[in-house]
C-alpha positions, -999 to +999 in steps of 0.1 A: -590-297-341-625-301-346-645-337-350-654-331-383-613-326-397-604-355-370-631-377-391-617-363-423-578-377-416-590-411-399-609-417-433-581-406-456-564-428-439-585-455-439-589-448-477-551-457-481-553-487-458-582-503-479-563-490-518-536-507-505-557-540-493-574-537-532-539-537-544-524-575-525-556-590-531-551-582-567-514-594-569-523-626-547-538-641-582-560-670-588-566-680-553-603-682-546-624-655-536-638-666-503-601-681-494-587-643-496-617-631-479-613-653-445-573-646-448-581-609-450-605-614-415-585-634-399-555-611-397-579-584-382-595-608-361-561-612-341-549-578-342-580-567-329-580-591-304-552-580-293-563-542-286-595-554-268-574-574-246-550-546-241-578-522-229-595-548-211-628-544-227-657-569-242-647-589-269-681-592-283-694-565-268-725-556-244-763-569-250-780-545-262-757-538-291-757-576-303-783-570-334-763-541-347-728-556-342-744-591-359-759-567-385-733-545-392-708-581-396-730-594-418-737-570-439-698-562-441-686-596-449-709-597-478-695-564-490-663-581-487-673-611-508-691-592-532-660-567-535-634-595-539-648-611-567-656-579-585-616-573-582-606-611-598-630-608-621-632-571-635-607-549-644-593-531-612-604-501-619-640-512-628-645-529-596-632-494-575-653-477-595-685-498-583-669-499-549-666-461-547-706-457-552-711-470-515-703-435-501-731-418-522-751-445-511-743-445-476-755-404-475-789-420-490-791-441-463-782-423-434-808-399-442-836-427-451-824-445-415-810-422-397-824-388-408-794-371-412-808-343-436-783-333-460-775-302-472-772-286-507-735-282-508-726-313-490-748-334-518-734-310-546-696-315-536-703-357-538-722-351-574-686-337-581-664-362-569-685-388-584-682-372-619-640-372-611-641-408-599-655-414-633-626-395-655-602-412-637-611-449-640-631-447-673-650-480-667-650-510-694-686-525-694-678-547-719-680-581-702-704-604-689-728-585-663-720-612-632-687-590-624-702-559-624-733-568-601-713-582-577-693-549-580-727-529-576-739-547-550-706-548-530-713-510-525-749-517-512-739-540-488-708-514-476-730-488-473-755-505-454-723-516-428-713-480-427-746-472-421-750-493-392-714-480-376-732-442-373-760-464-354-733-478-331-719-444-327-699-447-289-717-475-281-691-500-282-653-492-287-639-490-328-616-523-319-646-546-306-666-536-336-635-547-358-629-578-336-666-590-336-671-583-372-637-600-384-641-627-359-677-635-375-666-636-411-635-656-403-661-687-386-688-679-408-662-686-442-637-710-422-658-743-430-662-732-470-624-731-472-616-758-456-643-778-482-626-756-512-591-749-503-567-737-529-528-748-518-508-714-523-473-704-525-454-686-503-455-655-521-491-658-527-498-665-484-475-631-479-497-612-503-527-622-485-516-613-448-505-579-461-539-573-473-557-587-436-527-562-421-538-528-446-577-540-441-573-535-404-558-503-411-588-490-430-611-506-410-596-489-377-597-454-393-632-462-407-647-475-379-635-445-359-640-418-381-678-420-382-677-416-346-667-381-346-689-369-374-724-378-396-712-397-431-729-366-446-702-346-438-672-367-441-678-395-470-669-377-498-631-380-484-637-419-489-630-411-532-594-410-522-586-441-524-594-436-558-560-414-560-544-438-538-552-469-562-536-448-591-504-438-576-500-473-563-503-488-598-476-466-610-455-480-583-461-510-581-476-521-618-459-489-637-486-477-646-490-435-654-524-417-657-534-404-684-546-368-691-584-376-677-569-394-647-550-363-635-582-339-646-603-362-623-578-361-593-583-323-599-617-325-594-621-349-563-596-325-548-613-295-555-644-311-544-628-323-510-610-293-504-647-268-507-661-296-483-631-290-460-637-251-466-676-255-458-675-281-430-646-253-412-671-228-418-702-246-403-682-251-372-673-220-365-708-202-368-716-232-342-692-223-322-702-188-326-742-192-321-732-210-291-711-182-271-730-160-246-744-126-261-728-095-241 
């Protein structure tokens, strides 16, 4: 299997890991935004600690990677924040839907940082599941604006974490980076709960862990999957959570999509199934350019 498909399954399933995250934090109810936010670290923060012990590596890494993993936690725990109170605040789906733009943004800035050029079909396949991300979850704008920058700027600050992940490439191993940047939010937000702690019920504390355990998941498969290929190749496979969020509200909310939903699931798949076509392609003329000439 090449790195580009390995990429593509570690981010599909990091796309169900963080719809089902999207999903807990939503049923966990009024419990304030920063309080779900350092329950959803913490859990990562000690079952990543518990693979860096297990293969006896840095916890916080080496030197020379300190500004990037600092960076990359800080941008991320904003994106967190920002995402969070999008979801109590907006309607789910409007809050996915400015969520789901950090993937387009990400290609943007890999090639402003990182000068990944990308190419023609790789930016029209995006276009395409952008325009099915948009039939399914018909946004609302129809309350105050607050929400929806918080939404918009939630992808910003995503995109710039992802960004900085391609910078970390092999540099550190996927469960320090996890550790370090779930270990930072968790003391960075600590002393703001403890100032503005909301008691919660038993159901509500379950909820919570269950999202820290499905974030991990996500951000494992993330974190790893932009370490066998460039975001330009692979992001677009990040729109799936879109289809996960849908068939998870039938489950667990009853709800069934409409005709526009299932026309835009048509679309993201068609769109991620040419990219899977293309990217197969492009390997193998690779691999063929790169075999001796009889």
């Amino acid at each position: 299997m090449s790195d580009r498909n390995k990429g593509i399954i570690l981010l599909l399933i990091s796309s169900f890991g963080f719809a089902m995250m999207a999903a807990f934090v939503k049923l966990s109810g009024d419990v304030p935004t920063i309080q779900k936010t350092m329950f959803r670290n913490a859990v990562s923060a000690v079952i990543s600690f518990g693979f860096v012990m297990h293969y006896k590596e840095r916890l916080f890494g080496k030197k020379e990677n300190q500004k990037f993993l600092l960076l990359r936690s800080a941008l991320g725990t904003l994106g967190i924040i920002f995402y969070f109170y999008a979801i109590d605040n907006l309607v789910l789906s409007d809050a996915d839907m400015l969520n789901k733009l950090s993937p387009f943004l990400l290609i943007i800035f890999s090639a402003i940082f990182l000068k990944e050029r990308a190419r023609s079909f790789q930016l029209t396949a995006i276009a395409i599941a952008f325009v099915g991300t948009l039939l399914i979850i018909k946004p609302q704008f129809s309350v105050e604006t607050v929400p929806y920058i918080s939404g918009l700027l939630s992808a910003i600050f995503a995109a710039g974490a992802y960004t900085v992940l391609r910078v970390l490439g092999s540099r550190e191993k996927f469960y320090t980076v996890v550790f370090y940047f779930s270990f930072f939010s968790t003391v960075v937000l600590l002393p703001f709960v403890i100032i503005f702690y909301e008691p919660m019920e038993m159901r509500q504390l379950i909820y919570l862990l269950l999202a820290g355990l499905f974030a991990t998941l996500g951000q494992f498969g993330l974190t790893i999957a932009y370490k066998f290929a460039p975001a330009r190749e692979i992001s677009i496979f990040f729109y799936s959570t879109v289809v996960y969020s849908a068939l998870i509200s039938i489950v667990l909310f009853g709800q069934i999509p409409d005709a526009w939903s299932i026309l835009g699931y048509i679309v993201i798949f068609s769109a991620s199934f040419y990219m899977f076509l293309r990217n197969n392609r492009e390997a193998k003329l690779e691999k063929r350019d790169l075999q001796p000439s009889n």
